[in-house]
C-alpha positions as YAML, in Angstrom:
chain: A
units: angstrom
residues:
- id: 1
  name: UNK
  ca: [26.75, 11.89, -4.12]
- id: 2
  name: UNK
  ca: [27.98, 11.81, -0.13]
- id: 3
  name: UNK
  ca: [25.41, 11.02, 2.06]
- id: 4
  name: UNK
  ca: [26.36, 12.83, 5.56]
- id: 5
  name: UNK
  ca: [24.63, 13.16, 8.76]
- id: 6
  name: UNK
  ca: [22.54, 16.33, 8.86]
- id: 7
  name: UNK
  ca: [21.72, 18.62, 11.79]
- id: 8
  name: UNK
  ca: [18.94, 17.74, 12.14]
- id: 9
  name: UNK
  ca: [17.17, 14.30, 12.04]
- id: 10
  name: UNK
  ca: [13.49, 13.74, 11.65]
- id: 11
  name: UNK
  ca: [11.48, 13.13, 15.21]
- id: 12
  name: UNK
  ca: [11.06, 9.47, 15.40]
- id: 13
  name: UNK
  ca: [7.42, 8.93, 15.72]
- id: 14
  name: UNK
  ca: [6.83, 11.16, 12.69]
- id: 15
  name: UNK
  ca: [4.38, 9.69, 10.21]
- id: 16
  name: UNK
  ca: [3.06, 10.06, 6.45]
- id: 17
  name: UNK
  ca: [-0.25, 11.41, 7.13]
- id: 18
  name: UNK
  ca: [-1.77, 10.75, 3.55]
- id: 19
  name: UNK
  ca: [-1.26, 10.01, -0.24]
- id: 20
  name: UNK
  ca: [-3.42, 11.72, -2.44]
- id: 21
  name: UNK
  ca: [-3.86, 10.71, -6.31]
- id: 22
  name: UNK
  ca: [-4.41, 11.46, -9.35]
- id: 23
  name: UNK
  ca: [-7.48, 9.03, -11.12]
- id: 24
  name: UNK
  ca: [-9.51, 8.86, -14.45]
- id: 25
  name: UNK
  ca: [-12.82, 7.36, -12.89]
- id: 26
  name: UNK
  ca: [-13.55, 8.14, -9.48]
- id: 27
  name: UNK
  ca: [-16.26, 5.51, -9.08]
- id: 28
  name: UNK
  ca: [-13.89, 3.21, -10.64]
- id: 29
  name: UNK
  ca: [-11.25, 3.82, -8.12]
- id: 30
  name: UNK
  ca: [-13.89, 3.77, -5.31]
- id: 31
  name: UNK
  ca: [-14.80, 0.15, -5.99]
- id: 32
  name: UNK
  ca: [-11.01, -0.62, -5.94]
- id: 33
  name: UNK
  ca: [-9.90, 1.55, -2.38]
- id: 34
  name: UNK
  ca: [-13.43, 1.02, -0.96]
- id: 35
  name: UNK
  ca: [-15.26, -2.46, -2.08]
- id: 36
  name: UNK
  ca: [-12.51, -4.08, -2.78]
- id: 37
  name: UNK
  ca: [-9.52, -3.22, -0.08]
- id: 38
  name: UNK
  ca: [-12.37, -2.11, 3.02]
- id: 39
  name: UNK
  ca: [-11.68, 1.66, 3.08]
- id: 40
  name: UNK
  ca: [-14.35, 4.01, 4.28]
- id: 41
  name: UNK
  ca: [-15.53, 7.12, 2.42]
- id: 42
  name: UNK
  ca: [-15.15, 10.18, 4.97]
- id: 43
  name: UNK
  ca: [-15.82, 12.93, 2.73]
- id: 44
  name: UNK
  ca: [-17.11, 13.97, -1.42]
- id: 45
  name: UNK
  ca: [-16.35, 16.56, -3.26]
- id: 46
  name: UNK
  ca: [-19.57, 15.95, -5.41]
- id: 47
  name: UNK
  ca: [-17.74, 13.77, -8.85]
- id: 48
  name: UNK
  ca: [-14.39, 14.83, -8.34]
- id: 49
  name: UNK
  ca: [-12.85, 13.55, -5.17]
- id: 50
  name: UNK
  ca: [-13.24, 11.61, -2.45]
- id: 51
  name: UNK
  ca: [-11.39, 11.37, 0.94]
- id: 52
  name: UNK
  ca: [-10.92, 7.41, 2.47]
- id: 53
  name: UNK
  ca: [-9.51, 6.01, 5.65]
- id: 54
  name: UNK
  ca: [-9.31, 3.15, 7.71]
- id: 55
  name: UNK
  ca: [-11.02, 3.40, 11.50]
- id: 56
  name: UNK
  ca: [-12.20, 7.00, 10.78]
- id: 57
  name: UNK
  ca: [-8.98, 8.93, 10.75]
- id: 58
  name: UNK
  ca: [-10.18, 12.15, 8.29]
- id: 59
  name: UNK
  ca: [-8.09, 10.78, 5.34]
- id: 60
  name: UNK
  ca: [-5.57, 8.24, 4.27]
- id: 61
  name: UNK
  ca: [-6.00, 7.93, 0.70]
- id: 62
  name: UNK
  ca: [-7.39, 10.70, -1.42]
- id: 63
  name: UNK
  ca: [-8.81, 10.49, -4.83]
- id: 64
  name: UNK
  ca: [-9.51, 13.00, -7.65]
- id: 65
  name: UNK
  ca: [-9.69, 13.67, -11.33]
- id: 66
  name: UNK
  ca: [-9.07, 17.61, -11.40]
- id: 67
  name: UNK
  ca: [-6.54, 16.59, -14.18]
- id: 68
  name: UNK
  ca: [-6.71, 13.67, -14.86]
- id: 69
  name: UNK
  ca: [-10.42, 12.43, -15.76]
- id: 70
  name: UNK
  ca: [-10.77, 10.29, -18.18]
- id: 71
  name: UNK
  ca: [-6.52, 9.93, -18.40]
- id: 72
  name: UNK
  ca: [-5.00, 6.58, -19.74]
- id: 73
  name: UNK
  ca: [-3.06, 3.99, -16.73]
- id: 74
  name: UNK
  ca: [0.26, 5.57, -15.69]
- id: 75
  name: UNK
  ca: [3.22, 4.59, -17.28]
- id: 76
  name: UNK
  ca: [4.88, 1.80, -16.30]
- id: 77
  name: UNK
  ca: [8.46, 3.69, -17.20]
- id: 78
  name: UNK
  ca: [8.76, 7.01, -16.26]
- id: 79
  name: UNK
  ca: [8.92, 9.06, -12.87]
- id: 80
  name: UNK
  ca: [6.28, 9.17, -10.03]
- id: 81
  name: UNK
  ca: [4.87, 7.20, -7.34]
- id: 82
  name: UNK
  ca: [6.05, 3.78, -7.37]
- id: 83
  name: UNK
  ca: [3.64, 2.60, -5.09]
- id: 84
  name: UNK
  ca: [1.05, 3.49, -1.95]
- id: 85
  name: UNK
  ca: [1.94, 1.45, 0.95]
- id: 86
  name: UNK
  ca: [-0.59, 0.19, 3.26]
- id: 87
  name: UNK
  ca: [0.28, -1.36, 6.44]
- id: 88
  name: UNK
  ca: [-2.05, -4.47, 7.81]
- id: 89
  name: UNK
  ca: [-1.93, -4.83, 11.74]
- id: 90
  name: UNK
  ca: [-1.41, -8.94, 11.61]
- id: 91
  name: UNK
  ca: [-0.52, -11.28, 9.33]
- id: 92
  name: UNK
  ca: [-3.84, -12.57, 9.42]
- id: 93
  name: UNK
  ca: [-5.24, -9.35, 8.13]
- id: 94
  name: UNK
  ca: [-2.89, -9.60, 4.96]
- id: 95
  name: UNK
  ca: [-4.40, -12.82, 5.01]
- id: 96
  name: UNK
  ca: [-7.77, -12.27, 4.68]
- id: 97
  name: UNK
  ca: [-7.05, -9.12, 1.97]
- id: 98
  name: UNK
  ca: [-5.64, -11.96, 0.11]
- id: 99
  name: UNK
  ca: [-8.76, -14.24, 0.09]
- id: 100
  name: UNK
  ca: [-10.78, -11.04, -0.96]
- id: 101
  name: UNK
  ca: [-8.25, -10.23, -3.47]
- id: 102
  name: UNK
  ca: [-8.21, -13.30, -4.68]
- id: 103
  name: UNK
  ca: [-12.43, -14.55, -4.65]
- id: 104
  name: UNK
  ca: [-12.58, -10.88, -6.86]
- id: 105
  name: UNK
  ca: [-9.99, -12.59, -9.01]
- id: 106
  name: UNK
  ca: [-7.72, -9.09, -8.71]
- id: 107
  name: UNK
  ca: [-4.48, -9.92, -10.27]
- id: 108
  name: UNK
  ca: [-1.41, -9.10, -8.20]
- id: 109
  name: UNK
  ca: [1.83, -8.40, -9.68]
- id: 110
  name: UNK
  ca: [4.08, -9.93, -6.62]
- id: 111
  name: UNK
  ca: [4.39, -10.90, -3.41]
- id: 112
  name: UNK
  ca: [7.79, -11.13, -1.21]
- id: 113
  name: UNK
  ca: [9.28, -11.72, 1.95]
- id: 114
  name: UNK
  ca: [11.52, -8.92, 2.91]
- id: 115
  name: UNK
  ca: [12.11, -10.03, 6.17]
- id: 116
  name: UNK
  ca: [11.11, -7.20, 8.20]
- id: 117
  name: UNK
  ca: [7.78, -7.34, 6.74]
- id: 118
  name: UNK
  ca: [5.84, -9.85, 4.07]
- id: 119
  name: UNK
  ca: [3.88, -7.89, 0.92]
- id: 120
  name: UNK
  ca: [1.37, -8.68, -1.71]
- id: 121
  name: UNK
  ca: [2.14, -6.17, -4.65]
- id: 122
  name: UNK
  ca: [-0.96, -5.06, -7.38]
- id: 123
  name: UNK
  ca: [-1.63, -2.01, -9.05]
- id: 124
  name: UNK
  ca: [-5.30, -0.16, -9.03]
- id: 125
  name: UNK
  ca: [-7.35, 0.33, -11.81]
- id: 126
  name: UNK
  ca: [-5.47, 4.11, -12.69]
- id: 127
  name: UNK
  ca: [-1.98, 1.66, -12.68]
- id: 128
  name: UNK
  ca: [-0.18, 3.39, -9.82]
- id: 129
  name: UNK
  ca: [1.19, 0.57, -7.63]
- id: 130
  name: UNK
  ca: [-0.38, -0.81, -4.50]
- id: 131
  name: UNK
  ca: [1.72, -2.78, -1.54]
- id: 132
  name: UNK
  ca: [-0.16, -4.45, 1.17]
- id: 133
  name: UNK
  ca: [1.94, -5.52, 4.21]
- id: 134
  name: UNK
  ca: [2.69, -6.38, 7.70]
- id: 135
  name: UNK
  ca: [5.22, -5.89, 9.36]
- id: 136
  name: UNK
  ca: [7.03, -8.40, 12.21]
- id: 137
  name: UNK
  ca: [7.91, -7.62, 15.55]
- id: 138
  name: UNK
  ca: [10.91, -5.84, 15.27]
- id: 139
  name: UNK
  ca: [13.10, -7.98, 16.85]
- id: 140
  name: UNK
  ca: [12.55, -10.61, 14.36]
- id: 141
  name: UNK
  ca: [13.43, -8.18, 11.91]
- id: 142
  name: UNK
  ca: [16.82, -9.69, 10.22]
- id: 143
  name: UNK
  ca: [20.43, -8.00, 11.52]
- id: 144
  name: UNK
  ca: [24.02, -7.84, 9.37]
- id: 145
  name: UNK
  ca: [27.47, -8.64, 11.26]
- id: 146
  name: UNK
  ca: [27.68, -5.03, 11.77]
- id: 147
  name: UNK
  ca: [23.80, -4.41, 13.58]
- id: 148
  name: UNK
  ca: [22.42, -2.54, 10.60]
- id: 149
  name: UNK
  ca: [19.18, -3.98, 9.45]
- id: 150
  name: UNK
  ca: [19.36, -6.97, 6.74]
- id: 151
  name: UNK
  ca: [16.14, -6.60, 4.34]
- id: 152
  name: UNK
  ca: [16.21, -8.85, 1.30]
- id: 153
  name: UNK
  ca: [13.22, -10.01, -1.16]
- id: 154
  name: UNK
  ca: [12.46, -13.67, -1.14]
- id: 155
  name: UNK
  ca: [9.37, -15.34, -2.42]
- id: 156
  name: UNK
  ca: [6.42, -15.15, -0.48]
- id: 157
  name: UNK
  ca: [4.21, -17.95, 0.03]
- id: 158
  name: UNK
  ca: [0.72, -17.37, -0.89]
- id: 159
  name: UNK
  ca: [-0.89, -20.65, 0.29]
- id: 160
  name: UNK
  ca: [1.56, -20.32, 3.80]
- id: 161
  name: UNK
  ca: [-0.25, -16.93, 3.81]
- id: 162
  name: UNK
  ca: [-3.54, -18.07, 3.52]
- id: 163
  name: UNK
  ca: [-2.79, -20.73, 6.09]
- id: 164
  name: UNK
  ca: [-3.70, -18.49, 8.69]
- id: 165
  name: UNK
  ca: [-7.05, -18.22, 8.31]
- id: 166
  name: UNK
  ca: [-7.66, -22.20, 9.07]
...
């Protein structure tokens, strides 16, 4: 496959609006998205979905079971979502999900340093994966010899983490 340059290129400040999935127990996933993580219910659809956000935007996350109450986890192999990411403002608010995370005992299933950002990895109760990160300032963000961006995944450091909330 050749990647070229299209026409046309995506405006800049364009954004993902919303992810919207598929559950087995709504209430389930509500104490996940909402107890848990801090999201706010903005709107039911009596048992079967529910809308969330964070600071009252109309939705970031929804949540239904039109096909898929009562469903087993998603597979682990197969094709899908990989994962919902949600982006903290500060470090210090990945922080502080982290202490709740962890006083709930939630398991995670990583956390890495990519350089541009820092990410605690977990997957909800339905088994679709979860990433919660910040992101640096941009021009920390790590640059190749040739100016291109320079990602890579290196342990993150869950008590250095934590550290900011002393």
């Amino acid at each position: 496959m050749t990647l070229h340059h299209p026409d046309y290129v995506i405006p800049a400040d364009t954004k993902i609006g919303h992810v919207h999935l598929k559950v087995s127990d709504l209430d389930r996933s509500l104490a996940f998205y909402v107890s848990l993580l801090g999201f706010e219910v903005t709107q039911m659809y009596g048992d079967q979905a529910a809308f969330i956000s964070a600071g009252g935007y109309h939705h970031h996350i929804g949540l239904n079971t039109w096909q898929s109450k009562g469903a087993p986890r998603a597979p682990v192999y197969g094709v899908g979502l990989y994962h919902t990411a949600i982006v903290y403002p500060t470090r210090r608010d990945l922080a502080y999900v982290l202490r709740r995370l962890r006083d709930h005992r939630y398991p995670l299933t990583g956390a890495s340093d990519h350089g541009v950002s820092e990410a605690l990895y977990l997957d909800d109760p339905d088994g679709n994966g979860v990433e919660l990160y910040w992101d640096r300032p941009k021009e920390l963000w790590p640059m190749d010899e040739n100016g291109q961006i320079g990602m890579y995944t290196r342990p993150l450091s869950l008590e250095g983490l934590l550290a900011e909330l002393d």
